[in-house]
C-alpha positions as CSV (number, residue, x, y, z in Angstrom):
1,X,7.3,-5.7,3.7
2,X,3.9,-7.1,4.2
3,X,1.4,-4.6,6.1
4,X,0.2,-7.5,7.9
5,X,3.7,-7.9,9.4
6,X,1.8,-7.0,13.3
7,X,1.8,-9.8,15.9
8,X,-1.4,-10.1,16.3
9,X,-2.5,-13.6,16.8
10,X,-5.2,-15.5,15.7
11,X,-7.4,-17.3,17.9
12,X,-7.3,-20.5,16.5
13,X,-3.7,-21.3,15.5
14,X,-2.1,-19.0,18.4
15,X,0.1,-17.6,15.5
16,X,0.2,-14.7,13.8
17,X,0.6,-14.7,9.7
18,X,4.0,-13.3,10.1
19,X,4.6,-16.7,11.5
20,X,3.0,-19.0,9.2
21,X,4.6,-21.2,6.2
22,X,4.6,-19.8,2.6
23,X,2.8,-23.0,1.7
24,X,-0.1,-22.4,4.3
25,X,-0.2,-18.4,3.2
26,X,-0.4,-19.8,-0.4
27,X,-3.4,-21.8,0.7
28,X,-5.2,-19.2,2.5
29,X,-4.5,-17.0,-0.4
30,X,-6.0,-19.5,-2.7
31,X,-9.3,-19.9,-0.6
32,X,-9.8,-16.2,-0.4
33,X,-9.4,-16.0,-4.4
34,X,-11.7,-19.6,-4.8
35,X,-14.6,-17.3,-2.8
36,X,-14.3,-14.1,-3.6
37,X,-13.2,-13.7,-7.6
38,X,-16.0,-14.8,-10.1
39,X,-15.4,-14.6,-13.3
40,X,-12.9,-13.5,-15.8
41,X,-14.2,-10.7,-17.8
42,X,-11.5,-9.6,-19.9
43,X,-13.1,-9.5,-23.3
44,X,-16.5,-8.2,-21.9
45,X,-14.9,-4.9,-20.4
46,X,-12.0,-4.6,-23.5
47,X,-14.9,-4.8,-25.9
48,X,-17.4,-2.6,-24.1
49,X,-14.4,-0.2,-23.7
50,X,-13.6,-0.3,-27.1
51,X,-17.1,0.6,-28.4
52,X,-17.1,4.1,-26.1
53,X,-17.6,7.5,-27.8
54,X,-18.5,5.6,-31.4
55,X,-22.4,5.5,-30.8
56,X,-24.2,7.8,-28.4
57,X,-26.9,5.0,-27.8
58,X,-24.4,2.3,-26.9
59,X,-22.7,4.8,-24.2
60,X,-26.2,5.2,-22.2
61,X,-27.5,2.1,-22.8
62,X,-23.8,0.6,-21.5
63,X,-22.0,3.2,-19.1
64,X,-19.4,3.4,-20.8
65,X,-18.2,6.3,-19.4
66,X,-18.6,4.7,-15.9
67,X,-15.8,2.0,-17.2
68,X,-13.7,4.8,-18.8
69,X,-13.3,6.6,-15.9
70,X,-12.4,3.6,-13.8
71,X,-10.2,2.1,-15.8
72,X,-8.3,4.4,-18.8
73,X,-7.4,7.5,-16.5
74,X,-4.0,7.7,-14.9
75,X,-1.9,6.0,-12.2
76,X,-1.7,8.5,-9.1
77,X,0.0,6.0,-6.7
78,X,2.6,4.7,-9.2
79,X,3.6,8.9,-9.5
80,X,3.1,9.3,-6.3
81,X,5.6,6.7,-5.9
82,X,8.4,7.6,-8.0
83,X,8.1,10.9,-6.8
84,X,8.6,9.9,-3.2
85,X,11.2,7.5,-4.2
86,X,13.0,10.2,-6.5
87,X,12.8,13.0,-3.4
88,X,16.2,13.6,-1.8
89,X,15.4,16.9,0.1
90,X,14.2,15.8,3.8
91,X,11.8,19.2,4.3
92,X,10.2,17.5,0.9
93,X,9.7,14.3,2.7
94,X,8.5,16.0,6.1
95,X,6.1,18.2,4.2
96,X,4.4,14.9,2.5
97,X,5.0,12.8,5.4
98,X,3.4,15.6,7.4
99,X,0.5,15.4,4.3
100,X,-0.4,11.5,4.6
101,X,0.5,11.3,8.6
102,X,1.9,12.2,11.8
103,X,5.2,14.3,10.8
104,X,6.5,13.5,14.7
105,X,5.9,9.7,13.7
106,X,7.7,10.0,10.6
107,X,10.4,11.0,12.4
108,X,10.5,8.6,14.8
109,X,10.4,5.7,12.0
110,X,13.6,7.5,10.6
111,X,15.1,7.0,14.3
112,X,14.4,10.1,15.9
113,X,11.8,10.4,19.1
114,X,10.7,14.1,19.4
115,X,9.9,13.2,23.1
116,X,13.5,11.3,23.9
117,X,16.2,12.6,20.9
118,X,18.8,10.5,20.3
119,X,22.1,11.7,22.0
120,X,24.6,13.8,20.2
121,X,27.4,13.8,22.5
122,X,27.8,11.6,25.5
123,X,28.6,12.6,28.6
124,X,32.1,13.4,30.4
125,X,32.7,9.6,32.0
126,X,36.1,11.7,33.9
127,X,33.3,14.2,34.8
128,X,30.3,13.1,37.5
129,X,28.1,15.9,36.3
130,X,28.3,16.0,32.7
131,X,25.2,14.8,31.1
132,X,24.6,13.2,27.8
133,X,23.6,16.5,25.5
134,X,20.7,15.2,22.9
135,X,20.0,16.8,19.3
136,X,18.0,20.1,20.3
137,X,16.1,19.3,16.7
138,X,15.6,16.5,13.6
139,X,17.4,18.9,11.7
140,X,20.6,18.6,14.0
141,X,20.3,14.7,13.8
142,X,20.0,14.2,9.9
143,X,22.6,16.9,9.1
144,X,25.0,15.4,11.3
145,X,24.3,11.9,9.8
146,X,24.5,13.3,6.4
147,X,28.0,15.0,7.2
148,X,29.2,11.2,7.8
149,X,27.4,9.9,4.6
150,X,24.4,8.3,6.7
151,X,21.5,10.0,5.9
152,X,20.2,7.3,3.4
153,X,18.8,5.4,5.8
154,X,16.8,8.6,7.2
155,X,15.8,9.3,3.7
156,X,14.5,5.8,3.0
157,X,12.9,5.5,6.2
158,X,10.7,8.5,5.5
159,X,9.7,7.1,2.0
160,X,9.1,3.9,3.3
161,X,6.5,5.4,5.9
162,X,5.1,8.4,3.5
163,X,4.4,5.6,0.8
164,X,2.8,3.1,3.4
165,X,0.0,5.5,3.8
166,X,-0.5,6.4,0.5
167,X,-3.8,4.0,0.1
168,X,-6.6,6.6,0.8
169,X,-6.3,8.8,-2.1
170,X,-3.0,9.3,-4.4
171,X,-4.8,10.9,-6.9
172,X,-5.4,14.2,-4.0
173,X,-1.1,13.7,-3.0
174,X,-0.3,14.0,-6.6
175,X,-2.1,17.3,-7.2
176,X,-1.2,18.4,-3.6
177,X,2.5,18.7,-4.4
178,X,2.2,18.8,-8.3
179,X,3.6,15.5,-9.3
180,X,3.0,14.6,-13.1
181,X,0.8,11.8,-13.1
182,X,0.5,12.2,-17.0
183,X,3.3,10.1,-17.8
184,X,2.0,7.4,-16.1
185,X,-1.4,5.8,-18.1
186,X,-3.0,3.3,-16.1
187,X,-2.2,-0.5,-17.6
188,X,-4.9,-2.8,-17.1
189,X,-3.9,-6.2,-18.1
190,X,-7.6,-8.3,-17.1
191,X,-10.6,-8.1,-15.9
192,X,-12.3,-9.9,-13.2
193,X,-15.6,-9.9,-11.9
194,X,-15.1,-10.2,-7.8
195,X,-17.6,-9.8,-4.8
196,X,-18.3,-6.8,-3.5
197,X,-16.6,-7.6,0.0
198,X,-13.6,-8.3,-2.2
199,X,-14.0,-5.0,-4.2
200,X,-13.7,-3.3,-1.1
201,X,-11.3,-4.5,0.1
202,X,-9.1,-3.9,-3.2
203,X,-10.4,0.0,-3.3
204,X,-9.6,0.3,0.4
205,X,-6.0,-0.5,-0.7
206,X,-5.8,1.8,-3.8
207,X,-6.8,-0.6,-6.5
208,X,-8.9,0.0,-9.4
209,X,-12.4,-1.3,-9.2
210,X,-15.6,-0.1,-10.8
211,X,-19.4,-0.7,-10.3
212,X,-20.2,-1.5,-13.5
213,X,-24.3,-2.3,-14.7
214,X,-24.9,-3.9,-11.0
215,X,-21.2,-5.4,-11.4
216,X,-18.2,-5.1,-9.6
217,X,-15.0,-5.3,-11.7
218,X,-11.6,-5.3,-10.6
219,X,-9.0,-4.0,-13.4
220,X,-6.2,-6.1,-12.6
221,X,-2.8,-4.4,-13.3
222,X,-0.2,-7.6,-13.3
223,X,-0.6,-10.9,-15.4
224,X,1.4,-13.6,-15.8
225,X,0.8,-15.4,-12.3
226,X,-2.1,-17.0,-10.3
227,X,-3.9,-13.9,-8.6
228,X,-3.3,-16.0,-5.2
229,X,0.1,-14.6,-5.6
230,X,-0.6,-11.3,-6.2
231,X,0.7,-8.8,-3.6
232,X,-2.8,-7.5,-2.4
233,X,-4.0,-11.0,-1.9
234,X,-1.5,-11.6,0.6
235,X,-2.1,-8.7,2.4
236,X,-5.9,-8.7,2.5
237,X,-5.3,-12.4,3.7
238,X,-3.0,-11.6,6.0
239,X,-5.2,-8.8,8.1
240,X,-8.0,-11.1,7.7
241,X,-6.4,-13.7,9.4
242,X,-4.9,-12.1,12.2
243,X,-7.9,-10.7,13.1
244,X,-9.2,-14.2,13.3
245,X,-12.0,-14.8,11.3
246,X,-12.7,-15.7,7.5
247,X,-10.9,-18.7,6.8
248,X,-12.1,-22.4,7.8
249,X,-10.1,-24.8,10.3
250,X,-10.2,-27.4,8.1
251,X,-7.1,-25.2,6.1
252,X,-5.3,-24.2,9.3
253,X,-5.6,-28.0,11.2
254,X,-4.6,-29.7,7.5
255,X,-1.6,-27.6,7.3
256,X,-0.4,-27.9,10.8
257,X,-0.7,-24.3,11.5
């Protein structure tokens, strides 16, 4: 699901990007990409990279370790994501939804409102004063789901919103509840010299970009497709545009937005 997926609407077009074609998302993406990535530097970083720890003078002269640490660590958010996704005990999931969130919101996205609880027996129709009785707690609510086989959808629901909020720091959730990020290298595929307004939007989101020798580098971590199509673009593009600015009318009018 695309985080832009709100209905806010943008001034000009009076839609919001949930509403627009794929062909005029493509072209948004494509202007964002066309002003904001530079340069392919792929064999710059992979060679400078490749050269750190062998001399002492190239390592100061370079920052080397500045691209080291950026770039050849580990991947917190995709542990941090197969340990979510791997979690089958709910208090598990409450405790890290409870970590990255609002644990009452959590609930509510897995269909339970602390301040109106779902019913779990309705009221007496033969009977005028019989009330509907409500769950007294979420615990009542997902163990009687789960004793009819429908506690998935709970389960996923509180992944779905504990991995949604995972953007600020996986690194800090992976050592909070000790998953092993060592398995998981980081796998930098290229190398592309962006615009700082770009790079922060990327970090802002989780992705790997360093400050390298007055540079911003983004350490791109798919290949294989036009970086218009990359998830992150559509999502940066996406907030962008429904806040209503960035991207020029000559785009939204040619496309019949």
């Amino acid at each position: 699901m695309e985080a832009t997926a709100t209905k806010e609407v943008n001034e000009h077009t009076k839609k919001s990007w949930a509403d627009l074609s794929e062909s005029l998302k493509q072209d948004i993406c494509g202007y964002y990409v066309q002003q904001e990535v530079q340069q392919c530097v792929s064999s710059l970083v992979s060679s400078v990279i490749g050269l750190a720890g062998q001399y002492r003078e190239v390592d100061s002269e370079l920052e080397t370790y500045e691209l080291q640490e950026g770039f050849c660590g580990y991947d917190y958010r995709e542990a941090a994501e197969q340990h979510i996704n791997d979690c089958e005990y709910i208090d598990d999931l409450l405790e890290m939804a409870e970590s990255v969130g609002d644990k009452d919101e959590a609930m509510l996205a897995a269909g339970y409102d602390v301040d109106n609880p779902p019913t779990e027996d309705q009221a007496d129709p033969d009977d005028p004063e019989s009330e509907d009785k409500p769950y007294e707690s979420f615990d009542d609510f997902f163990y009687d789901r789960k004793r009819v086989d429908g506690e998935d959808g709970i389960l996923e629901a509180l992944r779905t919103y504990i991995i949604e909020r995972l953007d600020n720091n996986p690194e800090d959730f992976c050592n909070e509840f000790d998953v092993n990020f060592y398995e998981y290298p980081r796998e930098v595929y290229e190398y592309w010299l962006v615009s700082d307004r770009m790079g922060r939007h990327l970090t802002d989101r989780g992705y790997l970009v360093v400050e390298w020798m007055n540079l911003t580098i983004w350490g791109r971590q798919t290949s294989g497709q036009a970086i218009l199509l990359d998830y992150v673009i559509r999502v940066i593009c996406g907030e962008l545009y429904d806040k209503g600015y960035y991207f020029p009318d000559y785009i939204l009018e040619n496309n019949n937005a």
